[in-house]
C-alpha positions in Angstrom: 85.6 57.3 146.8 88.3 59.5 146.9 90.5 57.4 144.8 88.1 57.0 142.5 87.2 60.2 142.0 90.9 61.0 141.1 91.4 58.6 138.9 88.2 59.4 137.1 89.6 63.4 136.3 92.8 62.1 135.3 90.7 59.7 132.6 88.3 62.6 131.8 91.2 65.2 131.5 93.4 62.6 129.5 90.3 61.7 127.2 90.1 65.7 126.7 93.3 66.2 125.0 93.1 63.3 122.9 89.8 64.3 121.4 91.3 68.2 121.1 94.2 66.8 118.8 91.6 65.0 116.9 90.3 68.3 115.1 92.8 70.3 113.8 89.9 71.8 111.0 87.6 73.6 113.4 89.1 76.7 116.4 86.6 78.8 118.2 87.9 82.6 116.9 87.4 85.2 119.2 85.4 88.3 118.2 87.5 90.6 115.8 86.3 93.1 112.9 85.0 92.1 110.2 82.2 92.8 107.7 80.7 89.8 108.8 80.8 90.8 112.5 77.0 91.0 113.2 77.0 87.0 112.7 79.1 86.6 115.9 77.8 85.6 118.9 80.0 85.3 122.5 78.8 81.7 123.6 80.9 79.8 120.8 81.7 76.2 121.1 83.2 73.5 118.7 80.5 71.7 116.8 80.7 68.2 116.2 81.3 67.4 112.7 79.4 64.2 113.0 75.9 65.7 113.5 73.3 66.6 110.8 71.0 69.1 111.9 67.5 68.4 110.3 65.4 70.8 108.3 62.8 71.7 105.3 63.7 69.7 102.6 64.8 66.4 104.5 63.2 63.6 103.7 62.9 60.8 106.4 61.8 57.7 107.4 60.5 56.6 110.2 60.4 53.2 111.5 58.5 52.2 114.5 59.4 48.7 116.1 56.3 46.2 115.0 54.1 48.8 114.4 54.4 49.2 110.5 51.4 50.7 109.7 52.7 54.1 111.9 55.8 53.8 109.8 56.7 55.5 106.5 58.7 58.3 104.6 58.0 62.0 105.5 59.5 65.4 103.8 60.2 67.8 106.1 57.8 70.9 105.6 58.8 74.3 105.2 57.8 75.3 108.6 60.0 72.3 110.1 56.9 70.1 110.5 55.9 66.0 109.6 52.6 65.3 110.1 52.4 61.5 112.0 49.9 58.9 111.8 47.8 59.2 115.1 50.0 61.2 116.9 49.8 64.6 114.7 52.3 67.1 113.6 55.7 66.6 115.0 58.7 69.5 114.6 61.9 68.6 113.4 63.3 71.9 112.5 66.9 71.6 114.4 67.1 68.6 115.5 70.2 65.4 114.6 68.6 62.2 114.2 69.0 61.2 117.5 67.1 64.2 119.3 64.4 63.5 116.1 63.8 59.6 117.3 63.4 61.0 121.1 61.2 62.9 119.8 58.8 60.8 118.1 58.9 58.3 120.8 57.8 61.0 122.7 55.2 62.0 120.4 53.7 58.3 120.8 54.4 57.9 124.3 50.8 58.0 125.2 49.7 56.2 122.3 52.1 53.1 122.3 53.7 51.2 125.0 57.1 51.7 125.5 57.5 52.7 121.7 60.9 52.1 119.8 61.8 54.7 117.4 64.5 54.9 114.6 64.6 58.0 112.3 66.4 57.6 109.0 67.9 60.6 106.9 66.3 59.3 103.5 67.3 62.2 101.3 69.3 65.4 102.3 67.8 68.7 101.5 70.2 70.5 99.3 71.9 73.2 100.9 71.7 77.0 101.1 75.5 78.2 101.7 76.4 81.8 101.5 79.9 83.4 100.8 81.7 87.0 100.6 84.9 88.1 100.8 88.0 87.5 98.4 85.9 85.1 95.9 85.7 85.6 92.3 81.8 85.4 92.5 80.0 86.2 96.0 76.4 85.7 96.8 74.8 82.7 97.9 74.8 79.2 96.3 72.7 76.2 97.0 74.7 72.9 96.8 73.8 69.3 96.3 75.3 66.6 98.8 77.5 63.9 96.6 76.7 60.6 97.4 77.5 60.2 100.7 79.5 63.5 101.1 78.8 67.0 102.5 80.4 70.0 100.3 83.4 71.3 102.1 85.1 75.0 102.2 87.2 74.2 99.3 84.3 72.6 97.2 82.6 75.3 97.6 85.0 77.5 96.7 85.4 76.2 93.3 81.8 76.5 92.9 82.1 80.4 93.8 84.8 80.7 91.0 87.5 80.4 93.8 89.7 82.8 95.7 91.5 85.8 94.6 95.4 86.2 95.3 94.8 88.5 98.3 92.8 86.0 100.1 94.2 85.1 103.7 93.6 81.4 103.6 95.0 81.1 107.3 91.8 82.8 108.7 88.7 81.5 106.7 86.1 81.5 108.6 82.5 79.5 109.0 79.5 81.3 110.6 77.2 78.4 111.5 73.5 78.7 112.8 73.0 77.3 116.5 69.4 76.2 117.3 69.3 78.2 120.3 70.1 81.4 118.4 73.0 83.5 117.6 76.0 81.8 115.6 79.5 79.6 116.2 82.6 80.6 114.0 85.0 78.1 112.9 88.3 79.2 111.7 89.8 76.9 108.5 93.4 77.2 108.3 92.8 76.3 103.9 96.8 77.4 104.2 98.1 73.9 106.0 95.7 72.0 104.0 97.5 73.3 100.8 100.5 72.4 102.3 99.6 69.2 104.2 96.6 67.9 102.0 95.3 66.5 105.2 91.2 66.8 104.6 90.5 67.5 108.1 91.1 71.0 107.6 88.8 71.0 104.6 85.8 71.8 107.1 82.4 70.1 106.0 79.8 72.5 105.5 75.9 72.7 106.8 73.0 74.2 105.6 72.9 77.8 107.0 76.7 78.5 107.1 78.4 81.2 105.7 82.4 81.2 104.6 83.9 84.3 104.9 87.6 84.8 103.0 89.0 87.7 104.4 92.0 90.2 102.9 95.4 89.7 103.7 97.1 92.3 104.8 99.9 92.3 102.5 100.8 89.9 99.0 103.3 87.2 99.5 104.6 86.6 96.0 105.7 83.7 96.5 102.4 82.3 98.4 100.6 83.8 95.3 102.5 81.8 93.0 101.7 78.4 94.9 98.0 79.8 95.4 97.6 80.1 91.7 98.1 76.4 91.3 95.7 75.3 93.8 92.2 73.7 92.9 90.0 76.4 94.6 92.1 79.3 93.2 90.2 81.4 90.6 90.7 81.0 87.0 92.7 83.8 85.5 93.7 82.0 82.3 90.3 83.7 80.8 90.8 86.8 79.3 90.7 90.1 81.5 90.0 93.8 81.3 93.7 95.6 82.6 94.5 99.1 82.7 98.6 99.6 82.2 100.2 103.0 81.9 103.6 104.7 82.3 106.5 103.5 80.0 104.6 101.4 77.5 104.6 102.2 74.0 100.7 102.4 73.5 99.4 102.6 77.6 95.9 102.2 78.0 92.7 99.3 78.9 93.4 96.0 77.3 91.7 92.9 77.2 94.9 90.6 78.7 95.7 86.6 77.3 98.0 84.7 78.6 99.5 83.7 75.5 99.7 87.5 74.5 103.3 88.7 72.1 104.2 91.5 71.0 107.0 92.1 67.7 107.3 95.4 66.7 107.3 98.7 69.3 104.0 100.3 69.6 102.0 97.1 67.9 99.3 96.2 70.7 100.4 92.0 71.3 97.9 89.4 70.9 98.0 85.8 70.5 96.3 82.5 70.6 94.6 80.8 73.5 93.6 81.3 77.0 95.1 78.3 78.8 98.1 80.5 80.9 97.1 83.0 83.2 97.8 86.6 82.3 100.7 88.4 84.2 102.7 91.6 84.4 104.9 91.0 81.4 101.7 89.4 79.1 100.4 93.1 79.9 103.3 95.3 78.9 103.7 92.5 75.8 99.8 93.9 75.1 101.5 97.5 75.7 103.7 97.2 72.8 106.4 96.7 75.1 108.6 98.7 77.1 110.2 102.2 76.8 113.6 102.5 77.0 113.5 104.9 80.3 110.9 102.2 81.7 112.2 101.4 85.2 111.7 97.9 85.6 112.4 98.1 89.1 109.8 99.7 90.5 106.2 98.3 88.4 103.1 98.3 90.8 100.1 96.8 90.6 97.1 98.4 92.0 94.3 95.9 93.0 91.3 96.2 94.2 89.9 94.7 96.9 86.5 93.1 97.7 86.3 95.4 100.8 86.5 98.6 98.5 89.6 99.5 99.1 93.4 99.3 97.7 96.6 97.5 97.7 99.7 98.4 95.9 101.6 95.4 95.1 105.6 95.5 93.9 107.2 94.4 91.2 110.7 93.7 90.2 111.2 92.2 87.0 115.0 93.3 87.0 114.8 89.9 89.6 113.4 88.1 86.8 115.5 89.0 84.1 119.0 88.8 86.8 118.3 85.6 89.3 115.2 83.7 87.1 112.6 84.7 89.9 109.4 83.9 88.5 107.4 85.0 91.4 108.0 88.9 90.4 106.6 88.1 87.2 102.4 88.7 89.0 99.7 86.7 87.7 96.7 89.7 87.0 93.3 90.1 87.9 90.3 91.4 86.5 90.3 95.2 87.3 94.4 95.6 87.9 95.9 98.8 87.5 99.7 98.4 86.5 102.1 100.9 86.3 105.3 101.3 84.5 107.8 104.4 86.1 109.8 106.4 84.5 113.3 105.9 85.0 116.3 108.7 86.3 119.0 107.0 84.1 119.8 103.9 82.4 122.5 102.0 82.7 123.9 101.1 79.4 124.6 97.9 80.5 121.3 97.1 81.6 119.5 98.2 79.0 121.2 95.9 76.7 119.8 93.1 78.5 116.3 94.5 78.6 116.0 95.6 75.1 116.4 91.3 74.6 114.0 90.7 77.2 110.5 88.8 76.3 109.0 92.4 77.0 111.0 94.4 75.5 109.6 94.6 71.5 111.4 92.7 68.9 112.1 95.9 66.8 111.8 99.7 66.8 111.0 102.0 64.0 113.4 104.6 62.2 112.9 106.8 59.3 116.3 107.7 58.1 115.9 110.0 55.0 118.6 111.7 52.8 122.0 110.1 51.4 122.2 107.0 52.5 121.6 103.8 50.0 118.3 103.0 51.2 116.5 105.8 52.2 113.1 105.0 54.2 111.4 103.4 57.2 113.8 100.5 58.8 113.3 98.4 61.5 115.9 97.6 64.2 116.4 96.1 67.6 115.7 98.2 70.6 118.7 100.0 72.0 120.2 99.9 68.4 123.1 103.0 68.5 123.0 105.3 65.4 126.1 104.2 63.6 124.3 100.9 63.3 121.0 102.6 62.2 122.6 104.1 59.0 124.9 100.9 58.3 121.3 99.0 57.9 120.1 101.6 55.6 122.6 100.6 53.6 125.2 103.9 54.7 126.5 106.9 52.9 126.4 107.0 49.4 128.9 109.0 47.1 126.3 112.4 47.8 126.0 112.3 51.5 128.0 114.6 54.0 129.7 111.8 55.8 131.4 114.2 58.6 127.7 115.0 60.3 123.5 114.0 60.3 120.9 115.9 62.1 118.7 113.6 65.1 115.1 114.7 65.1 113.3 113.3 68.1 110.0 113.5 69.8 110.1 114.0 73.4 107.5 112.5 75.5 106.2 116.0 76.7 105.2 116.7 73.3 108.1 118.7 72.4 110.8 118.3 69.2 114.3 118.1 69.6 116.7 118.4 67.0 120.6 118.2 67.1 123.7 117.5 64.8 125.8 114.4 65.4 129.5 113.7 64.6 129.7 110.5 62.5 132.5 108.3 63.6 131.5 104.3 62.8 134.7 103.3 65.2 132.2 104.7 68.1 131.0 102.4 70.5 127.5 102.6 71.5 125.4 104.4 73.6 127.8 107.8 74.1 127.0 110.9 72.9 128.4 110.7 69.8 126.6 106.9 68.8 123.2 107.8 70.6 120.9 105.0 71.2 117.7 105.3 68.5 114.6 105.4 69.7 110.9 104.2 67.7 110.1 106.7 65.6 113.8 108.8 65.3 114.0 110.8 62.3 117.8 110.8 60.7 118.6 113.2 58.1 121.8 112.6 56.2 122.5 116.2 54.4 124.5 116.5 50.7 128.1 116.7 50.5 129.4 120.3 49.9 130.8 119.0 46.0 126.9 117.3 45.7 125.6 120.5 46.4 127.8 122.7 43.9 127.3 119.8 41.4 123.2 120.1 42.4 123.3 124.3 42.1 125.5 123.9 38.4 122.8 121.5 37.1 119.6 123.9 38.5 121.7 127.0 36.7 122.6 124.8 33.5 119.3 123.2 33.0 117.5 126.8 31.3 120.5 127.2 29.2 120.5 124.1 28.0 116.2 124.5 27.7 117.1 127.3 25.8 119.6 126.4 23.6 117.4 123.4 22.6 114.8 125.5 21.4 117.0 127.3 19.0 118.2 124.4 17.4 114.9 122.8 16.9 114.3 124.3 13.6 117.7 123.0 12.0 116.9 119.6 13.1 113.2 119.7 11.5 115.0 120.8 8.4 117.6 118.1 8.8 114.4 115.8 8.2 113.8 117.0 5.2 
């Protein structure tokens, strides 16, 4: 006996970890803090993913072995309850099919000798799921079975509009209903089924349950990126409602697209359909682009989360523009808050290569007025230096003081500045003398010293020669004569 006793906890404890590597979907979690916390209960076990629990809804069938006229379909009643032939109102209300055919047999016990019972799931009830957390749509949803199949996590999921970017997919968890009160939590690891696509850690749900996506602490960009691809991620690619301020040319709410361009500084973008998910750059595109003391650097996003609080996420598009990182470049949500800072100094370098960035605009405005060919409103690339402004207004002509032109700018605080600029068009750009234009820069080329001598003669000459015509009008009338 003692040998066999041995041997039969070896089997038992061998037979243990075989059937614990056989479920890598469900992991008893400990208690821990969560708005869901009054579900948990202390006793926890695994559940068994095999067993249907019965209740209100269910339709069944019961078959009793040569007895046929005892035998028939039922529906569960709301209170749990079929009503038998002979043997009277029987409660199924948490019971698998197994514990439900004891239970009839009992029922008949005293009625039928040695009865043999089979209870048959006919028709599944459909089932009453709830779900909070980081989902686009929380509440509770009541789900059909397909065929055969049980909705799962990620099934359900979809059908709550799916998860939001700052969901921690490693720590979903399942509150299920035990008969015997209180509640088991399974813990779905939704991460390793992205990665793995092995279906056992897509847990099958039962009626009852509630799945809980919980914050992450912080926003792995890259994650995010992988997330957004995923079939129970939520669908940004419809238009949302943005806030973006700082160094945009028109800051403000927007309605964001994916496909959103903008052309001209200060033009709000806009643009086709809604099959690409908004991001950072679509939103400063909407913006009318970036200013040129926008410090790409250092964007945040402020998101909401479904807890009621905050998290600040950073962005780098300088990574974007340098090394091609796509993962700076944030897919929004509805609600996000981003912000564009104000740079210390630009490098003129760098700002080269983000005034021909995709969110940069296409062109900024310039009114350059005086002597110059073409006199007027032009447009011109951002970062353009002034010597190239006046070459595209066609430069100097043969009236224009070509030694000197007054900037007038509009400083962000609302103030005016104005300031005279040596002309020298063998000045490279962005120095002091070949200042970078800005949208909206007023340039005033001023008259030559001989233009304006010429200009006073003329406003001096003009009476006299008034005059004088006046005195000779009556020769010429006679002259007609």
């Amino acid at each position: 006996m003692s040998t066999f006793s041995c041997l039969s906890q070896s089997l038992i404890s061998t037979l243990t970890s075989l059937t614990l590597l056989t479920i890598p979907t469900a992991s008893v979690m400990a208690a821990s803090p969560s708005p869901l916390q009054a579900l948990e209960d202390t006793n926890v076990a695994l559940i068994s993913e095999a067993s249907y629990v019965l209740g209100a809804g269910d339709r069944i069938r019961v078959d009793i072995f040569r007895v046929p006229q005892y035998s028939g379909e039922h529906e569960i009643l709301i209170d749990g309850s079929v009503t038998l032939p002979v043997a009277g109102k029987v409660n199924f209300a948490g019971l698998t099919l197994d514990q439900a055919s004891e239970r009839v047999r009992s029922a008949y016990s005293n009625i039928l000798r040695e009865p043999r019972i089979t209870v048959v799931l006919m028709t599944p009830r459909p089932l009453r799921i709830g779900i909070a957390g980081e989902v686009t749509a929380p509440g509770s949803y009541t789900v059909d079975r397909t065929g055969a199949q049980f909705p799962t996590v990620t099934s359900l999921l979809e059908t709550a509009g799916g998860v939001t970017q700052l969901a921690d997919l490693r720590q979903v968890q399942v509150y299920r209903p035990r008969p015997a009160g209180g509640n088991e939590i399974i813990t779905a690891d939704l991460w390793q089924f992205i990665q793995s696509g092995d279906l056992r850690y897509d847990i099958t749900l039962r009626d009852g349950d509630t799945v809980f996506v919980p914050t992450a602490s912080t926003l792995n960009l890259a994650e995010a990126l992988q997330l957004s691809s995923a079939s129970f991620a939520a669908n940004e690619s419809r238009p949302l409602n943005i806030a973006i301020v700082g160094e945009v040319f028109r800051p403000g709410p927007y309605t964001v697209t994916g496909t959103a361009r903008t052309g001209e500084a200060g033009v709000p973008g806009g643009g086709g359909g809604t099959s690409i998910p908004p991001t950072v750059t679509r939103a400063i595109q909407v913006a009318g682009g970036i200013k040129p003391l926008a410090d790409v650097r250092e964007i945040q996003i402020q998101r909401r989360t479904r807890t009621g609080g905050a998290q600040t996420i950073d962005v780098n598009l300088w990574q974007l523009l340098g090394q091609g990182d796509l993962t700076q470049d944030v897919v929004l949500q509805e609600g996000d808050t981003v912000i564009v800072p104000t740079a210390d100094e630009i490098d003129p370098a760098e700002a080269a290569q983000l005034a021909s960035a995709s969110f940069s605009p296409d062109t900024v405005r310039v009114n350059i007025v005086g002597e110059v060919e073409q006199p007027g409103i032009i447009q011109v690339p951002p970062n353009t230096p002034l010597n190239q402004g006046l070459l595209a207004a066609g430069g100097f002509n043969n009236r224009a003081s070509q030694g000197s032109v007054d900037l007038v700018r509009l400083n962000p605080n609302g103030t005016v500045e104005r300031r005279s600029i040596d002309i020298d068009f063998a000045e490279g750009g962005a120095t002091e003398r070949n200042p970078t234009l800005r949208n909206n820069d007023v340039v005033i080329v001023s008259r030559s010293t001989a233009a304006n001598i010429g200009d006073t003669l003329d406003t001096i000459a003009r009476p006299i020669s008034s005059a004088l015509s006046l005195l000779t009008l009556p020769f010429t009338l006679l002259r007609l004569f």
